[in-house]
C-alpha positions as CSV (number, residue, x, y, z in Angstrom):
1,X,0.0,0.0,0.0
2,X,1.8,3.5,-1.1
3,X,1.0,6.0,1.3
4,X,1.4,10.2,0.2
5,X,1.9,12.6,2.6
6,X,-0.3,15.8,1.6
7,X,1.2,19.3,2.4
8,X,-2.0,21.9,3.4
9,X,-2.0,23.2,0.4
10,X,-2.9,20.2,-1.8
11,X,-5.5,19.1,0.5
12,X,-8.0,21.1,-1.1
13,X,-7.3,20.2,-4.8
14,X,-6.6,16.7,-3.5
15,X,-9.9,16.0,-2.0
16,X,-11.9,17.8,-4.8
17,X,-10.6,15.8,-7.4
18,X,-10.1,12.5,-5.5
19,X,-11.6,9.4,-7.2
20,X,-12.1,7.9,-3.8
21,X,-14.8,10.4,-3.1
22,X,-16.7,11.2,-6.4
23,X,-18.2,7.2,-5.9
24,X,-20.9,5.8,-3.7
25,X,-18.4,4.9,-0.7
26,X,-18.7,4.2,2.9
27,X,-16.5,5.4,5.3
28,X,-15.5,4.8,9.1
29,X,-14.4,7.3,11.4
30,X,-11.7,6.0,14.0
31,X,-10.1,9.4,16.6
32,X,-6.8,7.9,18.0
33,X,-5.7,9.7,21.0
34,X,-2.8,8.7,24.0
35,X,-5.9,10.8,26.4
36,X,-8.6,9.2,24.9
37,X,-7.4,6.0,23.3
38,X,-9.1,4.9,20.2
39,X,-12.5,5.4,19.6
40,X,-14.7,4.8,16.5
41,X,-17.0,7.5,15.9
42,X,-18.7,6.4,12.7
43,X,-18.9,2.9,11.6
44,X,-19.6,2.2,7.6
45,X,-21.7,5.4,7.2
46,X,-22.4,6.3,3.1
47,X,-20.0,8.6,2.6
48,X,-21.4,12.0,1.0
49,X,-17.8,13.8,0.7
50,X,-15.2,15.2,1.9
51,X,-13.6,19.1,1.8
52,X,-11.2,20.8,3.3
53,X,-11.7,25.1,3.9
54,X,-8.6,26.6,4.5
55,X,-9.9,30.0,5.6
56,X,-11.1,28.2,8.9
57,X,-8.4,25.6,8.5
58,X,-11.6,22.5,8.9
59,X,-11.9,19.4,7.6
60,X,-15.6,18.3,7.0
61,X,-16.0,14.5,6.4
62,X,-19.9,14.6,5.3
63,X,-21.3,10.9,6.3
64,X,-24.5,10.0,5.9
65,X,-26.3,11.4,9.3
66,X,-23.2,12.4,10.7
67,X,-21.0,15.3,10.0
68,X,-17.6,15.0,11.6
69,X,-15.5,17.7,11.6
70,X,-11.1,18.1,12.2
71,X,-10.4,21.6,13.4
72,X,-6.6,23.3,13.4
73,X,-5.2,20.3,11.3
74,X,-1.9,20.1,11.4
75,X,-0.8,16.8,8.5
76,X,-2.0,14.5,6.4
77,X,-1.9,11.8,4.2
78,X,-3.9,9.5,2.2
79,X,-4.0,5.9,0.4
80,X,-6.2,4.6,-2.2
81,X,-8.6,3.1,1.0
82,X,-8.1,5.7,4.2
83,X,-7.1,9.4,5.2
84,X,-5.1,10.2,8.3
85,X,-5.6,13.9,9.8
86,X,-4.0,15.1,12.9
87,X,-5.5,17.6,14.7
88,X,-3.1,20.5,17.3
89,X,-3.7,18.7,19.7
90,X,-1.9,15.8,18.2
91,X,-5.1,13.3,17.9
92,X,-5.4,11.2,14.7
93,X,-8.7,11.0,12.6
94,X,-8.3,7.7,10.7
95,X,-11.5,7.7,7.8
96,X,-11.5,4.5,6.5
97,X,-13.1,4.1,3.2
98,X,-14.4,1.0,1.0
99,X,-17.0,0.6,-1.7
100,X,-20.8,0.5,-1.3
101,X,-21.9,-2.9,-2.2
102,X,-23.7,-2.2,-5.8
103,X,-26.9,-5.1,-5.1
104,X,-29.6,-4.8,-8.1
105,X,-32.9,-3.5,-7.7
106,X,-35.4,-5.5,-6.2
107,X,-37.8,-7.5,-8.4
108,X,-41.5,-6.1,-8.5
């Protein structure tokens, strides 16, 4: 699995033009933290997208009934299947991503 290292700046472009997110995905939200340990805040939501404003320095990962948002982010990086941010504070936002399973429309 290759692993890229995003610089602030290309999160924005990154994100917008990321395949990962322009098709029906799901996406789990893990927050890794030495006070709080791991915790999994969102477990195989649809995913509905993901940005990055700069101007308030967020990141906004959109889930289906849940909107889970990474304030004062300091890195990141990305693979074809996950995102890691860390916040200031040094906690870790792990979004794990993985296809929607594409079943045919029921019979009538």
């Amino acid at each position: 699995m290759t692993i890229r290292r995003l610089e602030k700046s290309e999160w924005r472009p990154f994100l917008m033009s990321s395949p990962n997110c322009s098709r029906p995905r799901n996406a789990e939200v893990e927050v890794a933290s030495l006070n709080l340990g791991d915790q999994t805040q969102a477990e195989w939501l649809p995913l509905l997208g993901i940005s990055y404003d700069p101007r308030d320095d967020v990141v906004d990962i959109a889930l289906d009934g849940l909107d889970h948002m990474i304030r004062k982010s300091r890195e990141g990086a990305a693979a074809l299947t996950s995102l890691e941010i860390v916040d200031a504070d040094g906690v870790g936002q792990i979004v794990k991503l993985r296809d929607q399973l594409m079943l045919p429309p029921p019979r009538t």
